[in-house]
C-alpha positions, -999 to +999 in steps of 0.1 A: +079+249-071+070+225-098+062+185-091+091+171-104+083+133-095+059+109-080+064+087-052+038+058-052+027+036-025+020+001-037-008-022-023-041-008-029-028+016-048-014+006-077-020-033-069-052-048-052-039-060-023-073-064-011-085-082-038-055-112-040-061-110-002-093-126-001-095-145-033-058-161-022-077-165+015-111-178-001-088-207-019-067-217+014-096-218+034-114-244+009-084-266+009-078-262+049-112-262+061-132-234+081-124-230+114-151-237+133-155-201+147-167-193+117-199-194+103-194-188+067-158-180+042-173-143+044-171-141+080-135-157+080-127-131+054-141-104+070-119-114+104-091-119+087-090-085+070-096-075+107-068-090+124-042-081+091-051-043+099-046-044+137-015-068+135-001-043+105-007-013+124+017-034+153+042-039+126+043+001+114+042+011+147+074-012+156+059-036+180+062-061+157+095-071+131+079-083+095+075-120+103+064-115+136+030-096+121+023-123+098+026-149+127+002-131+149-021-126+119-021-165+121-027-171+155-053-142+160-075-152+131-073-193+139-074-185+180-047-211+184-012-203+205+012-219+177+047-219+179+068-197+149+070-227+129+036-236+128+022-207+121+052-200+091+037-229+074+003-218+077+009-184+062+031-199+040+004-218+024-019-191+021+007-166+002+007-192-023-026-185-030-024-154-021+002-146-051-015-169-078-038-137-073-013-110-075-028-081-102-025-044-108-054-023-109-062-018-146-057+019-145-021+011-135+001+009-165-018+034-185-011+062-165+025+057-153+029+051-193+009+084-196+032+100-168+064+085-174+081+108-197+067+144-175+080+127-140+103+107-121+091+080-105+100+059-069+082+039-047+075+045-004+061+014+012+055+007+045+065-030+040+095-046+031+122-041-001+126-076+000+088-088-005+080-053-029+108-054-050+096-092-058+059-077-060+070-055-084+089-077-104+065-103-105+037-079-116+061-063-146+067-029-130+097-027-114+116-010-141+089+015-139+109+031-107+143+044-103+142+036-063+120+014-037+119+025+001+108+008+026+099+009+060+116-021+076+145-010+060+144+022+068+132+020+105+106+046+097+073+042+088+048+065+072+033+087+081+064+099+099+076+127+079+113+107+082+098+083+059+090+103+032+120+128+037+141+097+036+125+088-001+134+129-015+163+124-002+171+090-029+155+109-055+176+142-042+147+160-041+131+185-019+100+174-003+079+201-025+091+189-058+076+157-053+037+142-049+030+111-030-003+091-039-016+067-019-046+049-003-052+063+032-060+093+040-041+094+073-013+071+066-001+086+026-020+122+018-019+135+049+017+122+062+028+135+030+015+171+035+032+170+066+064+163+052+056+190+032+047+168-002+020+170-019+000+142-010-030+131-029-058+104-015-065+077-042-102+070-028-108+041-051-141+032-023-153+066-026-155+069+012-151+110+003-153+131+032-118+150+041-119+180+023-082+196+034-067+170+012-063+169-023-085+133-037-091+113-064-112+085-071-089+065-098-056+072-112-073+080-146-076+117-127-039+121-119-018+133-152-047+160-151-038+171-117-003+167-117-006+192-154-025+219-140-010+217-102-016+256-093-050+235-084-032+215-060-050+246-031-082+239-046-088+203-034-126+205-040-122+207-075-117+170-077-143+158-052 
């Protein structure tokens, strides 16, 4: 059955999340201070990226509501015990920074332009509709994609196969007419295979390894694939 669309997740896939992460971080930290368990802005950086994945992980896994993650983020990563408010403003003044920074990755725009005429195109995040769609719109994409799922909203997160069902189902699709391309390995390629999608690992760090799933190394390799997808069973072909 042919691909008939693409579902995209968003941070470190199409937008460096990582990247407006720590420059935003690197600029609140010189106007805040260091904390004085740290002993240089790498190290806080480093922590902070630390404490964002296990508090996210929280957050996917339901423990945690949207705000709540972003407010133990806070407290973890300054080892204080502040109240909601506190910590709001903290974080607050961070994503300031933190958005001054927002940027695609430069491969971005050419290949949905390449790919927007072959496939449909829809977004499945594991964050919130309200803070994506206002990514996207910020960073000139949303009309790019006819739907954006999320998570919260959904009450399903990848890679539970509900999730990505639940994003066929907008586009009124069946799970094998559609690809999902992500950043993780666990979390987008190989939840999507589950859901029976064909999922494909965007390894932008070439970590490699993996070799059931089907990989690329920058979106400059995916029109190619999606063309000639009797490949898709061949995922060695693109290591």
């Amino acid at each position: 059955m042919p691909i008939r669309a693409v579902l995209w997740d968003i941070d470190d896939t199409i937008f460096d999340y990582s990247g407006a992460d720590r420059v935003g971080m690197r600029r609140h930290l010189e106007i805040e201070g260091l904390p004085a368990a740290y002993t240089s802005p790498d190290h806080a950086l480093d922590v902070w990226k630390a404490v964002t994945d296990v508090h996210w992980a929280r957050f996917a896994e339901g423990e945690l509501d949207f705000p709540g993650q972003r407010r133990e983020r806070v407290r973890a990563f300054l080892g204080k015990p502040l109240g909601d408010a506190e910590a709001d403003a903290w974080f607050g003044r961070h994503a300031a920074h933190y958005e001054a920074a927002w940027t695609l990755f430069p491969d971005t725009v050419p290949v949905l332009d390449l790919l927007a005429d072959a496939y449909r195109h829809a977004v499945l995040s594991n964050s919130s509709i309200h803070h994506q769609d206002r990514k996207l719109r910020a960073l000139g994409v949303r009309d790019r994609f006819e739907a954006v799922v999320c998570a919260v909203e959904l009450g399903v997160s990848k890679p539970d196969a509900g999730a990505f069902h639940a994003a066929c189902e907008v586009l009124e699709l069946l799970p094998q007419e559609v690809a999902y391309v992500g950043n993780e390995p666990d979390i987008d390629a190989s939840g999507a295979v589950a859901a029976g999608l064909t999922g494909i690992w965007l390894d932008r760090e070439g970590r490699g390894g993996r070799p059931e799933l089907v990989r690329i190394t920058g979106l400059h390799e995916l029109p190619g694939l999606l063309a000639g997808d009797t490949r898709f069973g061949a995922p060695d072909t693109f290591r």
